[in-house]
C-alpha positions in Angstrom: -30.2 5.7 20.7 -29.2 9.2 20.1 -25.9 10.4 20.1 -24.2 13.7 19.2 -21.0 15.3 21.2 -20.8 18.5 22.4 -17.7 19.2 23.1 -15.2 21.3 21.3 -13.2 19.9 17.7 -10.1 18.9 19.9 -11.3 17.8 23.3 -12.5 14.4 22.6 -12.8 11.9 25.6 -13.0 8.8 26.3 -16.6 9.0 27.3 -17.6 10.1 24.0 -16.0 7.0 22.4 -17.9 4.8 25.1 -20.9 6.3 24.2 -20.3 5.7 20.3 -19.7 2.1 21.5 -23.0 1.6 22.8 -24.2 2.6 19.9 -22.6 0.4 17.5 -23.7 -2.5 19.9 -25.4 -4.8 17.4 -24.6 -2.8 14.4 -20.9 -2.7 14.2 -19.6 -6.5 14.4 -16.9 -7.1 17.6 -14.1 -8.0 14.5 -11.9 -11.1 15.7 -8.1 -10.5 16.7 -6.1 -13.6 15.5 -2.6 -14.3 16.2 -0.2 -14.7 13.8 2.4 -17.5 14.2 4.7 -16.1 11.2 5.0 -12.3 12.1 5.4 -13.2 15.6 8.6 -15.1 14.6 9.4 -12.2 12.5 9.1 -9.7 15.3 10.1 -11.6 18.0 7.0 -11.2 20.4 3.3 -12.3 19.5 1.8 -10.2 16.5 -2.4 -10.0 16.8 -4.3 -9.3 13.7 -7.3 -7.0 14.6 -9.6 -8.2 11.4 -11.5 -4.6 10.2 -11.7 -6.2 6.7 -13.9 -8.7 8.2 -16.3 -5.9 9.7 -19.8 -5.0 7.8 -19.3 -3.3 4.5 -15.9 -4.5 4.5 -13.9 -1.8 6.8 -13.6 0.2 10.0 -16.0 2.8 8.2 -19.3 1.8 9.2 -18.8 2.5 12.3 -17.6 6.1 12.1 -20.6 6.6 9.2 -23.1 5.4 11.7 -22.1 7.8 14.8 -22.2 10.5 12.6 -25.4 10.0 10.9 -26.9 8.9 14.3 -26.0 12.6 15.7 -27.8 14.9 12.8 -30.8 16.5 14.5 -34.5 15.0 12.6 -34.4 17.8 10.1 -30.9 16.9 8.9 -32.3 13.8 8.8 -35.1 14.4 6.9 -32.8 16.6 4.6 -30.5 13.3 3.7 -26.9 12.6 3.7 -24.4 12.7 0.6 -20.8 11.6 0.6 -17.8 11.4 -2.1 -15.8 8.3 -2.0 -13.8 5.8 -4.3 -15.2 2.6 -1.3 -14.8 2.2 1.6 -16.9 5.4 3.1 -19.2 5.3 0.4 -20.2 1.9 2.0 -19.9 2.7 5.1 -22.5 5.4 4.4 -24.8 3.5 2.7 -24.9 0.8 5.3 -25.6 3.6 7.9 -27.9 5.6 6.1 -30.1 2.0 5.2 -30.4 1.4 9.0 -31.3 4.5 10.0 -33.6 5.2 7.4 -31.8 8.7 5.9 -31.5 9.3 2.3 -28.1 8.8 1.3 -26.8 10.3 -2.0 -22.7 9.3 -3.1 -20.8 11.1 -5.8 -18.1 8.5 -6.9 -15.5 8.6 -8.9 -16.3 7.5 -12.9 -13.3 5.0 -12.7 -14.1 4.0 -9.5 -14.0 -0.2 -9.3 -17.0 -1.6 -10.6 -17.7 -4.2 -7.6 -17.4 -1.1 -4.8 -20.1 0.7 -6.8 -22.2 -1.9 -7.2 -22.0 -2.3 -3.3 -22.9 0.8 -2.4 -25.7 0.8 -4.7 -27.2 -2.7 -2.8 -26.5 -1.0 0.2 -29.4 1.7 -0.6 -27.6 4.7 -1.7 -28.1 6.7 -5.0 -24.9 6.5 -6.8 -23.8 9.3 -9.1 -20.2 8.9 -11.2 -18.8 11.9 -11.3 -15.2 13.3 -11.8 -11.9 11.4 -12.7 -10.5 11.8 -9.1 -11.7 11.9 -5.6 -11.4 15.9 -5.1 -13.6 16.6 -8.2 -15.7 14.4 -6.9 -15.9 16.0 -3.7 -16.5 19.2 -4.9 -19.5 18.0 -6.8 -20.6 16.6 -3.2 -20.3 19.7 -2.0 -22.2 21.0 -4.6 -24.9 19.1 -3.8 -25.3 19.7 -0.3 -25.3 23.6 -1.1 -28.3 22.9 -3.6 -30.3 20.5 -1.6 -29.6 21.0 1.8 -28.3 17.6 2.8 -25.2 16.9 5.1 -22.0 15.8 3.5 -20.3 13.0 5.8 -16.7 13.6 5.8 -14.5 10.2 5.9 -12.4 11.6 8.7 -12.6 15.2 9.4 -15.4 15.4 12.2 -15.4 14.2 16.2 -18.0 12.4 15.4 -16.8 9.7 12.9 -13.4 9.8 15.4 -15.0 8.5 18.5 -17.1 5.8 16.2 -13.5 4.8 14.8 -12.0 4.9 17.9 -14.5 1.8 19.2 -11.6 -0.6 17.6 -8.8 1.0 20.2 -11.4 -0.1 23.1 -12.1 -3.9 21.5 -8.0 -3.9 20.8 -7.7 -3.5 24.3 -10.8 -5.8 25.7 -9.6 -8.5 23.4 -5.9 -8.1 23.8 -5.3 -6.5 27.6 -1.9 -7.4 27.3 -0.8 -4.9 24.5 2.2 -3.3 24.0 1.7 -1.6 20.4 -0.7 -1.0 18.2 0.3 -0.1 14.6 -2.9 0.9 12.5 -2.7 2.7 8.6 -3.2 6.2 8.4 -5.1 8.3 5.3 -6.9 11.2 6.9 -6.1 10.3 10.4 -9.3 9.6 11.3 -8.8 5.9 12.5 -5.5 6.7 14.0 -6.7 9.8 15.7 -9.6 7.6 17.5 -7.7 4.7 18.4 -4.9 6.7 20.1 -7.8 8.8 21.9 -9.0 5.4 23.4 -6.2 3.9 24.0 -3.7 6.5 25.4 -6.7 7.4 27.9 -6.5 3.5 29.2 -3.4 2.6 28.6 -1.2 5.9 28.0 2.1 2.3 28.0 0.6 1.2 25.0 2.7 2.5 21.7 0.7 3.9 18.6 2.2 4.0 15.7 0.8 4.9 12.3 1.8 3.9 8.8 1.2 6.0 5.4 2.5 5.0 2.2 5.4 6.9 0.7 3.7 8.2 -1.8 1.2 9.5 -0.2 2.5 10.6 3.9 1.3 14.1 4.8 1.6 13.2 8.1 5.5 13.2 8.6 5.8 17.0 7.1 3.1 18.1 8.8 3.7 16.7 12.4 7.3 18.6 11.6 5.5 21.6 10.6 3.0 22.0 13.3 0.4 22.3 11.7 -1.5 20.1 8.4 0.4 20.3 4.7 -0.8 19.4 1.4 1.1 16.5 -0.5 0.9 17.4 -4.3 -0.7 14.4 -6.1 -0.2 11.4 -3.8 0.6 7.8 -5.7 0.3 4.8 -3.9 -2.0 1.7 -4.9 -3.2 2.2 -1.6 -6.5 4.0 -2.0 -7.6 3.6 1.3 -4.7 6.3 2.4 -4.0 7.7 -0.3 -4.9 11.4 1.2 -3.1 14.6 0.1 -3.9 16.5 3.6 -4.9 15.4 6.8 -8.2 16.4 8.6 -7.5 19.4 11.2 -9.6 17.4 13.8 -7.8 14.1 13.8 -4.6 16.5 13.0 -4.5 17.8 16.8 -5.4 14.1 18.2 -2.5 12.6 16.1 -0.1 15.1 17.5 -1.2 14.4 20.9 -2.1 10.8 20.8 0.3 8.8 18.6 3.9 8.2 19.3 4.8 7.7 15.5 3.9 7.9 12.2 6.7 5.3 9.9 5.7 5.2 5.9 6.7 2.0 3.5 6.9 1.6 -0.1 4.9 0.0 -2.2 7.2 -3.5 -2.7 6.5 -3.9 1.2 2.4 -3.4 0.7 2.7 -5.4 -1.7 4.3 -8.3 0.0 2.1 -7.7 3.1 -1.0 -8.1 1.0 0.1 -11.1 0.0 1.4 -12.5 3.3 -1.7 -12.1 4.8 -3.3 -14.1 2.0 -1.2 -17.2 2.0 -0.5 -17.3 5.7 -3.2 -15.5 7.5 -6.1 -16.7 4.4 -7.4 -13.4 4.8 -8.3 -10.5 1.9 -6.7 -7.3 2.6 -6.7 -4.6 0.4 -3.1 -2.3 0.4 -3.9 -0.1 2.8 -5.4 -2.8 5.2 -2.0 -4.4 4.6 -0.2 -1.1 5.5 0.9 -1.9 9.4 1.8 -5.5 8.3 4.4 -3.6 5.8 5.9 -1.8 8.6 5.8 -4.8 10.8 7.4 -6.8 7.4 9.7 -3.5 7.0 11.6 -3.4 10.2 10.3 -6.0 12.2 13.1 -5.9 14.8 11.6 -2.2 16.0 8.1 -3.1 17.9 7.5 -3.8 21.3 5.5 -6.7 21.5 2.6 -8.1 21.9 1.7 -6.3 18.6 -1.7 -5.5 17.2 -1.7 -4.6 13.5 -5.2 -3.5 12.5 -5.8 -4.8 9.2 -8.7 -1.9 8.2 -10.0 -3.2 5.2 -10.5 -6.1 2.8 -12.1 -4.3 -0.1 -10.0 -5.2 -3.2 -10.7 -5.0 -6.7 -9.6 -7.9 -8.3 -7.9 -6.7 -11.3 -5.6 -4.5 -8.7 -5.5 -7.8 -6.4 -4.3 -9.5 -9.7 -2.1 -6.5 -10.3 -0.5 -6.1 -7.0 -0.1 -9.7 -5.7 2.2 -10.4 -9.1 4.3 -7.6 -8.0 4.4 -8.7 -4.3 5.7 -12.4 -5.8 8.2 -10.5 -8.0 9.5 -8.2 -4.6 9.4 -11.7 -2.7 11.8 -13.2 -5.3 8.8 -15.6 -6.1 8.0 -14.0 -9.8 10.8 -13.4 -12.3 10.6 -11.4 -15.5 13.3 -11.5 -18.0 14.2 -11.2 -21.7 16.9 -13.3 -23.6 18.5 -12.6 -27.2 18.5 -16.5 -28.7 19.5 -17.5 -32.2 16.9 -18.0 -34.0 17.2 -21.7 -35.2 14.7 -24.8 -35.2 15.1 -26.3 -31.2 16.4 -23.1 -29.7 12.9 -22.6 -27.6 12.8 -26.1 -26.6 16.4 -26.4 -25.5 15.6 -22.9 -23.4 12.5 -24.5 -21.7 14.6 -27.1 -20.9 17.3 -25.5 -19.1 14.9 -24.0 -17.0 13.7 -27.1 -15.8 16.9 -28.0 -14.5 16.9 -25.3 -12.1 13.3 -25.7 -11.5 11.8 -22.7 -12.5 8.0 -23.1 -13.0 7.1 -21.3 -16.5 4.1 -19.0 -16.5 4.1 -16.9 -19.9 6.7 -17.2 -23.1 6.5 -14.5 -25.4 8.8 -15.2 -28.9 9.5 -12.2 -31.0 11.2 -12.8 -34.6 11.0 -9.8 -36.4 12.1 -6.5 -34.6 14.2 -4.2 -36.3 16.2 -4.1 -33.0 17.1 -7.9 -34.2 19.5 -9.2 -36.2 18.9 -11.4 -39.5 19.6 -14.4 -37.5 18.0 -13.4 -33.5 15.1 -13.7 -31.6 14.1 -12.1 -28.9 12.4 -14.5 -25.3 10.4 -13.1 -23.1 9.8 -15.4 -19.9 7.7 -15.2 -17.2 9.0 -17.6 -14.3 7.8 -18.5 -10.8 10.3 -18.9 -8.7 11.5 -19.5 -4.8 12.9 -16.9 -3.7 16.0 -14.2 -4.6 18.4 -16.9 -4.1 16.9 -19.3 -6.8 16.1 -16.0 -9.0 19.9 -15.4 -9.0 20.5 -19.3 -10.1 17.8 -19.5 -13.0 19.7 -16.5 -14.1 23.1 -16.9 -13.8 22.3 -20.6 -15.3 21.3 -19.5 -18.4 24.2 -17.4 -19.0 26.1 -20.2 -18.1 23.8 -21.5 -20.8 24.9 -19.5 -23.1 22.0 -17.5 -23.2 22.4 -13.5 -23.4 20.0 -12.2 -20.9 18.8 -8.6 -21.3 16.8 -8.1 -17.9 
């Protein structure tokens, strides 16, 4: 099936993201929407969990990859496809490009997470590592197309890969009629943008509402300014959104489609990533987890029934090690400190001991005896705990000072 629209940048319709939907049928999986029992008491209405992480590749992005690939005329085709990405898109491309049998060239980052490039790789694309961050290695995308004549596949910034991403807003509403808001993460806008086209156009009752990371949300200044700003060096660990400007095309959607665009801070990705592993058993990478932050963030402020659209599930361990420690420390579940001991023969022993009595599990020690910070007779402790919660960090703590212990922080 061949698909390309013609209309103009902004005046996307719902027809054009029916047509993308037909055909995804049989390419893109129909991801499951599963409830969730704990949000849901959280929020106070029933909280759906639309499961992009689950889709091929691993994200939404197939889908928008495949519509856009689908459209190029036979001697665009013919020509090949190259794309820049640090994952997710550069997946999704190579996935699309395989089944459609186009050429597919990706610049990725040189730090970019070993298991995402080996991915892409199986997936059929030629990976080149080049540049430290993802706009040097755009540029040498770009670079690349000039010299060679293939098309680069922008992540978000074209109609086409906005009506293939706005497929989820249809299945949201097939699988869940009853819908009152739908809070997806925003990057680009590209995801948003097509899922507030479809859905508004059905269901103009149904709430949007995006999420960025704090770090990293253009969106807020640039829905104030009218028109798209550039965020100066965006940090978040989620690099799924982590996007200094959004596209122009999903810009104009956004502003007409979305009712609101919240941002959160990293402590709440961090403890969405890892509520959705312990109680939903699902992977999600940060900026999957980004609409259960706000949900986790100010749960009191949806209209329910609630789908969060968890986009993604492509996590690189080390930061899944990285970032579910620090959602157990902002959970009150992990507790780091450092004690000053004197440094005599039992001292250790009695200090592991009084932290059994308040039944804090012990995960690292670390004993320092000679620092020039320390006096002739100190030593220096440096715990790692699991713990149950803030309460219970305040008791491990204020027992050992009780103790006698002098805790540092």
């Amino acid at each position: 099936m061949s698909f390309r629209t013609s209309r103009p940048l902004h005046r996307l319709m719902l027809d054009d993201v029916r047509g993308a939907q037909k055909m995804l049928s049989g390419v893109a999986r129909v991801t499951a929407v599963e409830g969730s029992r704990h949000l849901s008491s959280l929020v106070g209405a029933p909280v759906h969990l639309k499961c992009e992480n689950l889709q091929r590749t691993g994200s939404f992005k197939l889908r928008g990859a495949y519509v856009r690939i689908a459209g190029l005329r036979p001697e665009e085709k013919a020509a090949g496809v190259v794309a820049a990405s640090a994952g997710n898109h550069a997946q999704g491309v190579a996935l699309a490009s395989k089944l459609l049998g186009v050429r597919a060239t990706v610049f990725m980052p040189a730090g970019a997470p070993l298991p995402k490039v080996a991915a892409t790789r199986e997936y059929g694309a030629e990976v080149r590592l080049q540049g430290q961050v993802v706009d040097e290695t755009l540029a040498a995308a770009e670079q690349y197309a000039r010299e060679t004549g293939a098309v680069l596949i922008h992540p978000f910034d074209h109609p086409d890969v906005i009506v293939g991403q706005g497929t989820v807003g249809l299945e949201i509403l097939e699988q869940c009629p009853e819908v009152r808001t739908i809070v997806v993460g925003v990057g680009g806008g590209g995801l948003v943008a097509g899922i507030g086209l479809a859905v508004k156009s059905l269901r103009p009752d149904v709430r949007v509402i995006g999420v960025q990371a704090e770090g990293a949300a253009a969106y807020p200044p640039s829905l104030a300014a009218g028109h798209p700003v550039v965020v100066e060096s965006p940090v978040t660990m989620a690099d799924g959104i982590r996007v200094g400007r959004p596209g122009d095309v999903p810009f104009d959607l956004v502003r007409e489609y979305v009712d609101e665009v919240r941002t959160v801070s990293e402590d709440a990705l961090s403890s969405a990533l890892l509520l959705c592993l312990e109680r939903a058993k699902l992977v999600v990478e940060p900026a999957g987890a980004s609409p259960v932050a706000a949900l986790l963030s100010d749960p009191g402020s949806f209209r329910g029934p609630v789908v969060a659209v968890l986009s993604g599930g492509n996590v690189d361990p080390l930061l899944l090690q990285r970032v579910l420690r620090h959602g157990m420390a902002a959970g009150g579940r992990y507790l780091s400190l450092r004690l000053r001991v004197t440094d005599r023969p039992g001292v250790l022993a009695s200090l592991l001991a009084a932290l059994t009595v308040v039944d804090a599990n012990v995960l690292d020690v670390s004993h320092v005896r000679t620092d020039p910070r320390l006096g002739l007779t100190e030593a220096e402790v440096e715990l790692h705990l699991e713990t149950k919660g803030p309460e219970h960090c305040r008791e491990v703590t204020e027992a050992l000072r009780d103790a006698g212990y002098t805790v540092l922080g």
